[in-house]
Structure formats: C-alpha cells, structure tokens
N, C-alpha and C positions, 0 to 999 in steps of 0.2 A: 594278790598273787599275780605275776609276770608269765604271760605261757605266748609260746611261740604257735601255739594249734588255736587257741582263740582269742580274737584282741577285743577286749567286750567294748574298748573306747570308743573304737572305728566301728563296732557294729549298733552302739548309741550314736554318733554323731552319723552315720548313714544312714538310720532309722528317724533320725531329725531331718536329714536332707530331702530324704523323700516325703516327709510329711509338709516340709517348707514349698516342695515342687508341684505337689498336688496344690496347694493353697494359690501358689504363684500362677499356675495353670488356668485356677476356676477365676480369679481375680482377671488371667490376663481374657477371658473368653467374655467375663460380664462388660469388661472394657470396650471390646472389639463389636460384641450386638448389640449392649445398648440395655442388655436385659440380666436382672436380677433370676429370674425365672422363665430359661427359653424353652425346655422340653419338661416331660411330666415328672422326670427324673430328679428336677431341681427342688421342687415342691410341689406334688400333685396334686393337693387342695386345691392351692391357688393358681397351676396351668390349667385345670377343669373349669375353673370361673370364668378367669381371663377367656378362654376359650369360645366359650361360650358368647360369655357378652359381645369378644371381637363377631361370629355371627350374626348376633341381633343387632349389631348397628351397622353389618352390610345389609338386612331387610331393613332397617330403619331409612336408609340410607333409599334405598327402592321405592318407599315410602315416600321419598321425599322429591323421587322422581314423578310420583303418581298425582301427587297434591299439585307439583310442578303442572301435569299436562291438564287436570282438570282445572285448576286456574285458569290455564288458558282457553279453556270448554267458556268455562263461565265467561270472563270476558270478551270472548267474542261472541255472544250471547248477549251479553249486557250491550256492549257498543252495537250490534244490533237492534235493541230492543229502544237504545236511547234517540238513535236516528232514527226511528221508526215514530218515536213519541214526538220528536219536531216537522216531523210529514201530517200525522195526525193534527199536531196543534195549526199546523197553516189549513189542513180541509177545514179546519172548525173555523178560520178566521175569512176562510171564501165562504160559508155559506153566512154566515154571518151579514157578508158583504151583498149575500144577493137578496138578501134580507131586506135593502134598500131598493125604493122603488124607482124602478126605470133604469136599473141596472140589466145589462145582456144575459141573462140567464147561460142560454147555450154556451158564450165563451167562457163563464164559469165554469161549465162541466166540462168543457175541454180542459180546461186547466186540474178540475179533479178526477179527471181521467188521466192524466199524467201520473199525478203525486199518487194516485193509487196502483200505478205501474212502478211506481218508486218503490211504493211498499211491497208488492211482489218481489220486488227486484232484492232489495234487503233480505226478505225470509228466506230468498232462497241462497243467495249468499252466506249469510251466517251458519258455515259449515265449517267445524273443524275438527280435523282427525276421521273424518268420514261422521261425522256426527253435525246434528244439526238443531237444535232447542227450539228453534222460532217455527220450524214446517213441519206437521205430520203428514207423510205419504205411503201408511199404511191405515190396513184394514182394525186393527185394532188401536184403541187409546195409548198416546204418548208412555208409552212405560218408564218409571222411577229411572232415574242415573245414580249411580254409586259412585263415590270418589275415594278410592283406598285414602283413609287417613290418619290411622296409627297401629302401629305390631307391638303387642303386648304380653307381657309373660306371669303365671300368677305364681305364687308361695308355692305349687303345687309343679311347679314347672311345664305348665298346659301354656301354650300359647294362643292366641287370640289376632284378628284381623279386624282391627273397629274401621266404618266407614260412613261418609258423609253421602242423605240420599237426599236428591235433587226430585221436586216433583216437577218433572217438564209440562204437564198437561196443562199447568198453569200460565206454562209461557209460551205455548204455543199462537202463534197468531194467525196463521193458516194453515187450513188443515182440508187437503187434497181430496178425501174421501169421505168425510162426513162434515158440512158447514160449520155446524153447531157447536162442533167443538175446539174453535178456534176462536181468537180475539178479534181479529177481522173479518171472520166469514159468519161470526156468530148475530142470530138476530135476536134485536132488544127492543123491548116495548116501551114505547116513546110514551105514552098514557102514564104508565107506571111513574116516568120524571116529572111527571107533574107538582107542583106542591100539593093539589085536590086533584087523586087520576078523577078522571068520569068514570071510569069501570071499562071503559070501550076500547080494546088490546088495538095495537098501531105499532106493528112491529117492521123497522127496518134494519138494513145490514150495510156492510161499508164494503165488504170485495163480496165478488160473487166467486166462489168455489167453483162453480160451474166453468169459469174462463179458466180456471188451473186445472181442472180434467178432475172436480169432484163427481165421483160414479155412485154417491150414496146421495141423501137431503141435504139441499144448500141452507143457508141461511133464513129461517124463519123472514117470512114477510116483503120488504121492498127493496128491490138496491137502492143504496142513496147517489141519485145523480138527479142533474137537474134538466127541464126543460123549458118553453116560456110559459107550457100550461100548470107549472108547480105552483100551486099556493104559496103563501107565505104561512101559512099552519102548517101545513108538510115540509115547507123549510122550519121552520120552529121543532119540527117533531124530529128532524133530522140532527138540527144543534143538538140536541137531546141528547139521543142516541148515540152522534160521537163523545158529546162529555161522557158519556157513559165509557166507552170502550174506551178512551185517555186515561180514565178514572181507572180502569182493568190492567190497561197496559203500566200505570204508573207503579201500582200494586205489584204486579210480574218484576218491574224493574226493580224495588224496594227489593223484596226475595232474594233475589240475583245478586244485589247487592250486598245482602244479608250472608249470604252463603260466600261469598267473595272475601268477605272479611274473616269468616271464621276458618276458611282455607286460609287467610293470611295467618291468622293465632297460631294454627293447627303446623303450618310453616316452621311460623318463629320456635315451637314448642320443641317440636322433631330436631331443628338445628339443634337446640337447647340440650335437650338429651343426650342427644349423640354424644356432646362435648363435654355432659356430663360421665357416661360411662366411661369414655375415652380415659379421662381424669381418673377414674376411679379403676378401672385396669392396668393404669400405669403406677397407681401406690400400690398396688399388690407385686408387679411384676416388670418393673422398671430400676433401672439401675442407677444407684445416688454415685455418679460422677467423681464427688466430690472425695466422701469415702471410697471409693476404689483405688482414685489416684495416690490418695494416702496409703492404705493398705501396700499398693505394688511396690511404691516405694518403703516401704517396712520391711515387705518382703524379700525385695532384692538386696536390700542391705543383710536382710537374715541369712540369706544364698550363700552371700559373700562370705559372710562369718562361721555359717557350715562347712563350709567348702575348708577355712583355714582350718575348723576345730577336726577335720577328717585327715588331713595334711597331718595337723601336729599329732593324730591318734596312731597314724600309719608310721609317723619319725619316730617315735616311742620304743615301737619294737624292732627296729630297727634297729636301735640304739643297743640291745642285746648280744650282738654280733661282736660288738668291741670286746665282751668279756670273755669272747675265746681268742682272740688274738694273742700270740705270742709276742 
C-alpha cells in the first residue's frame, strides 16, 4: 500500500542510515585513538584490566628507578671497596719488604702512614645519595639497606613490595665509634694464623678508630706501624693480620658483587615485564589498524548507498502527485 502519511521505505532506509552512522562514527573514533577499548563504555571487563595493569607498570616502572639508584649505591661501594683492596695489598707488600734485613724501617711506616690515609680517605668518600657502606659513624651497628626490587600483585588482587637487603655491617671498613666493628679498625689475632697458633693471642689492627674520633673501644690490640725496634715476629704477625683483613675485605667485595648482579637480573626482569604487560594490554584494548581501515571504507561506501536508497524512497512518494494532475 502507497500512503502519503507514512513512507515505510524512507523510514527503513533512515533507520539503516543511522545504524551505518553510528558504526561509521565508532570505526572513525577507534581510527583516531588508537584504541579498540578507550572508556569503560567500550567494554568494561577489559578497560577494568587494561586499567589496571597500565598502573602497575607505572609502579614497576618506579621500581625500576629504585633498582636504578641502589645500583648505583652498590657500585660506588664496590669501586670503593676494590680500591681499598689494592692499598691493602701494597701495605702487605711493604711490610713484607721490611721483613728484609737492613731495610729503613721508619720510612716504611711513613709510607704506611700514607696508604692508610688513603684508606680513610676512600671510606669516607664512598658516599652516595647521602649514603655511605664503607664508614659507620653512629652509635649503633650498620643497619640492613633495602633495594626496592619488584611490585607484585597476587590472584587475590593484594599487592606486595619485594625487596633486596644489603647487609652493610659486613662491608663496613671503618667504623667511627666502635673499632671492632669495622674491616680496618677491627683487631685480629695474629697467633690464631698461624698453621700451629701457640695459644698466646697477638692481636693487631690496621687504622686506629681513635685518629677518626672513635668515642667507644678501638681496635683490639696493636696498631700496625713500624719502627726500628719492631721485630721481625711482630712483622711476621702483622703480614698475618693484613692477609687476614684482605681475606675480609675480598669477601665484602664478593657480596657486593653478588648483589650487583642480582640488581642486574632484577633490572633485566622488571624491563621484561613491563613489555610484557604492555603487550598484553594492547591485545585486549588496542586497535587492529588493518581491520578498521577496511571496515571505514565498507562503511563509507554503505553511507553512500544509504543515502541514494533514502533519495530513491523519498522520489517514490513523490511520484504520487502526478496522479492528481490534470
């Protein structure tokens, strides 16, 4: 039936145009951000996810600044501790030297008066960030460092802050306020390196706490310096002693180095991550280019053909008019 009050053609093919316009609309919006899924509107399962995740890998991401600065803790800690172990090996290759008879004794010990100015000179140096591993100058024991080193989320969506702890008391090598508990101010019983001790303690130390303003007990036993009345047993007791604290410090550096590397893993792992979720937010919520480009042009050619099938629905009744003409 033909009626001039309703053209059912034109109000199908307008009810197609708008459904082609809506389509054309969300095709041309996915084009322009990039995104399959940009508000919660699109699909709220998966903007809740993406959401999310995009979160946890700007704390990952924090994460990776953390790992960043305490690397740089440790290594300057390390390059401290390694120049410190080549001052130590030259004290052990002077007394070694004064070990030979008819050598100056005193200008040896000027010379390990030096290289033991060097090693102050070092501890207090390796400082970074206000932080320092080699020198304690409080009243309590070096306390643990922590290195933020990974944000974690479980099944249960509880979040978690794992971290890397540093024991410094181990690599302290001077320690301002109490001798004993440093690498260098600590005293060692030379008896004891013996391959047979005798039992009879002989303990000497290599810096004196007391010159850096230790205000608690220095170093068990003797500082090692030389004069011309030094035996050569008490130089003998003294190689000792440093092999001993070389052997300590070598240990510290092993550590350091140990925890060096695992901030490197701990690095590589976090980068790893990130690029994985990244990946994995973008196939939930990411827009395939390829199909869109296709779709818009589907659409626009659909447009077009709406457009005429509205035209020809509108001439239609139109057409009506000629049957009252005279």
């Amino acid at each position: 039936m033909t009626s001039i009050m309703t053209n059912n053609a034109a109000l199908a093919a307008l009810q197609t145009m708008r459904s082609i316009n809506m389509d054309l609309e969300e095709t041309q919006s996915r084009i322009s951000s990039g995104y399959r899924v940009e508000t919660a509107s699109d699909n709220a399962a998966y903007w809740s996810i993406a959401t999310t995740m995009r979160s946890d890998n700007k704390a990952l991401s924090t994460v990776q600044d953390a790992l960043g600065l305490g690397a740089a803790k440790v290594d300057t800690a390390s390059t401290g501790m390694y120049s410190a172990l080549e001052v130590v090996s030259e004290i052990k290759s002077k007394l070694v030297a004064a070990r030979e008879p008819g050598v100056d004794k005193t200008k040896i010990n000027s010379e390990l008066v030096e290289l033991k100015n060097q090693l102050l000179s070092i501890s207090d140096s390796a400082s970074f960030s206000g932080e320092n591993w080699l020198k304690n100058t409080t009243a309590a024991t070096a306390a643990d460092k922590d290195i933020v080193g990974g944000f974690n989320r479980d099944s249960a969506g509880l979040v978690t802050v794992t971290k890397l702890t540093v024991d410094v008391s181990e690599t302290i090598l001077v320690d301002t306020m109490v001798g004993q508990r440093g690498i260098l101010t600590e005293g060692h019983d030379a008896d004891a390196r013996l391959a047979t001790p005798t039992g009879t303690t002989d303990y000497y130390f290599l810096v004196n706490a007391a010159d850096v303003g230790a205000t608690g007990a220095t170093g068990s036993g003797t500082e090692i310096t030389l004069t011309t009345a030094t035996t050569d047993d008490a130089i003998e007791a003294m190689i000792r002693v440093v092999d001993k604290i070389y052997s300590d410090m070598t240990t510290a550096a092993s550590n350091l180095g140990s925890v060096s590397k695992r901030i490197e893993m701990q690095e590589s792992f976090v980068g790893k991550l990130m690029d994985s979720i990244d990946k994995g937010v973008g196939r939930l919520v990411d827009a395939d280019m390829n199909e869109e480009s296709t779709r818009l042009k589907a659409l626009q050619t659909q447009q077009q053909l709406g457009v005429q099938a509205l035209s020809i629905a509108n001439t239609s009744s139109q057409n009506i008019m000629s049957l009252f003409r005279q």
